[in-house]
C-alpha positions in Angstrom: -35.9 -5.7 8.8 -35.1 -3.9 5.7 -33.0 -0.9 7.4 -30.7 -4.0 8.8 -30.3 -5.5 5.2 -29.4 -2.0 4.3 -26.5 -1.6 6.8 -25.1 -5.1 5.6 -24.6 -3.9 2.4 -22.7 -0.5 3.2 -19.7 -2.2 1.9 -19.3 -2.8 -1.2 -16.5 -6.1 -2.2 -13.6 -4.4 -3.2 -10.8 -5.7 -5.0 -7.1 -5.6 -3.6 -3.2 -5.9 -4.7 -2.1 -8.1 -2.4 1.8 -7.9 -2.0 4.8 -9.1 0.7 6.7 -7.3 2.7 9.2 -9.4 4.3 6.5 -12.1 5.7 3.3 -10.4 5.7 1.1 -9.3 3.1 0.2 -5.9 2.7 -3.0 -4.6 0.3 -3.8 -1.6 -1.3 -7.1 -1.1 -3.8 -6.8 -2.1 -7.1 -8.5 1.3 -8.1 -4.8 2.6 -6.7 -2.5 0.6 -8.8 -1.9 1.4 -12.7 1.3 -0.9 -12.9 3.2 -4.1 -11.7 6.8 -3.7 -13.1 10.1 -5.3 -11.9 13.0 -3.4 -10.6 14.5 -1.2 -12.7 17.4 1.2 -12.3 16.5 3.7 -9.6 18.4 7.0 -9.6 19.2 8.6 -6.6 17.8 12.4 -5.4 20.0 14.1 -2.9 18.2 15.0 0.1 15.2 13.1 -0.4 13.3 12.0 2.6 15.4 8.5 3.8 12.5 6.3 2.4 12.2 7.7 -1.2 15.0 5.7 -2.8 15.3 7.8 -5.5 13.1 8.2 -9.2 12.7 6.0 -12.1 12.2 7.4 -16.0 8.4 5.7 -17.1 7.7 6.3 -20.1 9.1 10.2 -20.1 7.7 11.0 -16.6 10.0 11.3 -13.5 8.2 8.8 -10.9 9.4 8.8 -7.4 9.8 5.3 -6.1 9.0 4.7 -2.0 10.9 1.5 0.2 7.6 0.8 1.5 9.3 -1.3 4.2 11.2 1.6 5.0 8.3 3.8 5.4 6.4 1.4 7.4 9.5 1.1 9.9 10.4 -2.9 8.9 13.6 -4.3 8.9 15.5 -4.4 5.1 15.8 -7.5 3.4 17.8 -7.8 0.0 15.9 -7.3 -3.4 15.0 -10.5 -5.1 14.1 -11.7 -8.9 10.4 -11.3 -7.3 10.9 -8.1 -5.8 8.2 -5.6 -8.0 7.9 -1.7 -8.5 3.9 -1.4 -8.1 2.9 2.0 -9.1 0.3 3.9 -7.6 -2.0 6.8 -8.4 -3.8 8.8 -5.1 -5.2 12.3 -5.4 -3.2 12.7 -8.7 -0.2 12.1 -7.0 2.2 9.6 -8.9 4.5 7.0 -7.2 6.4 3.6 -7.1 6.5 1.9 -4.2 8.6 -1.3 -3.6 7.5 -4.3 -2.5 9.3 -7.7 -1.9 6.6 -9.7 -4.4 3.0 -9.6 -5.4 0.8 -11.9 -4.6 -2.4 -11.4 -6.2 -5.5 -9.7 -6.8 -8.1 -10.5 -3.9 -11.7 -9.8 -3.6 -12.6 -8.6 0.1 -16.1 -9.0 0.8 -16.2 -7.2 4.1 -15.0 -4.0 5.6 -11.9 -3.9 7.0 -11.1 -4.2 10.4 -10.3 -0.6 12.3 -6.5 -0.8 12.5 -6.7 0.4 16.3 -8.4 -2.4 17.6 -5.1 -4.2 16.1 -2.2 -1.4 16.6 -1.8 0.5 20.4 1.3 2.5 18.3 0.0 5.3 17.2 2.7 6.4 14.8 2.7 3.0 13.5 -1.4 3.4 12.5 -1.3 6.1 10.5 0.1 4.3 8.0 -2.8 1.8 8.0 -5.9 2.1 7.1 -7.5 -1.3 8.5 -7.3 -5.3 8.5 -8.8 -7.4 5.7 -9.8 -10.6 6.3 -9.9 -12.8 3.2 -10.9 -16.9 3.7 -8.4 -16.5 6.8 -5.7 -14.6 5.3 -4.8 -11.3 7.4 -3.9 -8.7 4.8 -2.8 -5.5 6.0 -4.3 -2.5 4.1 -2.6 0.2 3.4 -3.6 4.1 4.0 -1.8 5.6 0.9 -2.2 9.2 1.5 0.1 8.8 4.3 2.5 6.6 3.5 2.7 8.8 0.2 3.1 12.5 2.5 -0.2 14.0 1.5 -1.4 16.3 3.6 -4.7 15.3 5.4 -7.8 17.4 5.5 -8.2 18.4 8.9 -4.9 18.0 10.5 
């Protein structure tokens, strides 16, 4: 009895960013994010990959900023007053990504559903890292050392 109490509590909660991208919302861990910041002037780099949309200056550091819709392969939509720069920390690598608002911080009490049972694109996974189910809300969570181009141990 005790070894299945054990296997209940493999996951820990975890706290998430919850964001929107066009009409879903998207997650990443909280232990990710360092900043929330609103749009800001984004410079352009010249032959960037098409989803970097260019760098922004914080606070003396060059951070590149990623159209996370664009990465993820979702249609545009126009920047708004709630439209947010949230930026990210993974492996030591520092970056912006933009997302149309954030929602809020959530608390997810159990592990994430496998993104394949969900997706049968497997380009489109890769990006994902599993499904979150929060008091019936679907958020999306995302697998940040891909969407950021790290390379993968094992690939």
């Amino acid at each position: 009895m005790a070894k299945k109490d054990e296997n209940k509590q493999e996951f820990e909660s975890m706290q998430v960013v919850a964001f929107k991208l066009r009409d879903e919302e998207y997650g990443v861990s909280i232990l990710n994010v360092q900043e929330i910041r609103n749009l800001t002037d984004i410079t352009r780099v010249p032959f960037a990959q098409d989803y970097i949309k260019g760098v922004i200056n914080l606070r003396g550091s060059v951070l590149p900023v990623i159209d996370l819709k664009q990465r993820l392969g979702l249609e545009d939509a126009p920047y708004t007053e709630n439209t947010r720069i949230v930026t990210i920390t993974e492996d030591d690598v520092h970056v912006g990504i933009l997302v149309d608002a954030v929602t809020e911080v959530l608390n997810l009490t159990s592990k994430p559903v496998d993104a394949k049972k969900a997706i049968n694109n497997k380009e489109g996974m890769r990006f994902l890292s599993g499904i979150g189910n929060i008091d019936g809300r679907l958020i999306v969570m995302l697998n940040l050392p891909e969407i950021i181009g790290l390379p993968q141990e094992g690939k």
